[in-house]
N, C-alpha and C positions, 0 to 999 in steps of 0.2 A: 590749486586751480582757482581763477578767479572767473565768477559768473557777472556778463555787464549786458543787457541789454539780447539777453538768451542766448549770446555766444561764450564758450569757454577759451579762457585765457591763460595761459603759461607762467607768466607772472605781471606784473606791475609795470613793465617796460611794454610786454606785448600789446596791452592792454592801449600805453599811450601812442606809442607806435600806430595801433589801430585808428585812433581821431584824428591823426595827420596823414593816414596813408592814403598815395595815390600821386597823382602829378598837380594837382589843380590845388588843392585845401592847403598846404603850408604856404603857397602863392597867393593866396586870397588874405591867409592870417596875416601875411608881412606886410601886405597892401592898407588891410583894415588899422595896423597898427601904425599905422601916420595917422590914419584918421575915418572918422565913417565918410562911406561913399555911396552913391546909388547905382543900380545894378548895371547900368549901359556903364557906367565910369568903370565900374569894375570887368564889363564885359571888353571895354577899349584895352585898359591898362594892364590884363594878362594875355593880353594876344595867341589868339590862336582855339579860345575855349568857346565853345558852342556853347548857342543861349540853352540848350538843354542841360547839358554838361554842368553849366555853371549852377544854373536852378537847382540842379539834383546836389552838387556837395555845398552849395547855400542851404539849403534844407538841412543837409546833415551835419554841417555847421553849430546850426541852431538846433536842432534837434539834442545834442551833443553837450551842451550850454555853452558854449565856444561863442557864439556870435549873438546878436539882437537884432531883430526886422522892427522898423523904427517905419508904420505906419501913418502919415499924414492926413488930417482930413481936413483935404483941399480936393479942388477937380482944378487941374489935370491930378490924378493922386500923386502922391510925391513918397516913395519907400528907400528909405535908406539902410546900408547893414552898418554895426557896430561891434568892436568888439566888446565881450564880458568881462565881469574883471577874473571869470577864470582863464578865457581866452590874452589877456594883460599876464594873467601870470604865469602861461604857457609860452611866451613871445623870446622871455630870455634864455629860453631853449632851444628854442627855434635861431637864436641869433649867434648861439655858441656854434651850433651845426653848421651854421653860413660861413660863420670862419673855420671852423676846420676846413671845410671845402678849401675856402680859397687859398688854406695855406699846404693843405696837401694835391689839388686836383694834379697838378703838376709832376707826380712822382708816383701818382696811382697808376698804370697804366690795365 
């Protein structure tokens, strides 16, 4: 059993599984990994996710060390997300998974 953050986990997979799961958070990583955005850019560019929605797995993002909230101090204030370099070095999994998809979605039914 692995203990992360007061939840118990099965093993090392469950575990990463848990920082990506959901519909919105591997959508945000793929996005952040072209480059940091600020929160409307990322609210346009994943269509369909409410500004609640998106705040809450931003939070957990960064809560997570996946992401960085990149503070401006300017008025209008200016908040961008980035990714970490743990989130950098979760990305090339994330893009393995993207190709499996596209080369089996087809034969899954």
């Amino acid at each position: 059993m692995i203990k992360y953050n007061n939840k118990n986990f099965v093993c090392d997979l469950d575990l990463g599984m848990e920082l990506i799961r959901g519909k919105w958070k591997a959508v945000i990583l793929c996005h952040l990994n072209e480059g940091p955005k600020r929160f409307l850019e990322l609210q346009r560019i994943t269509c369909g996710v409410s500004q609640k929605v998106l705040n809450e797995k931003l939070k957990q993002l960064q809560d997570d060390g996946l992401i960085n909230k990149k503070v401006y101090d300017e008025v209008p204030p200016k908040v961008e997300y980035e990714l970490t370099e743990i989130g950098k070095d979760l990305f090339p999994a994330l893009n393995h998974i993207q190709q499996w998809a596209k080369k089996h979605t087809k034969t899954i039914d």
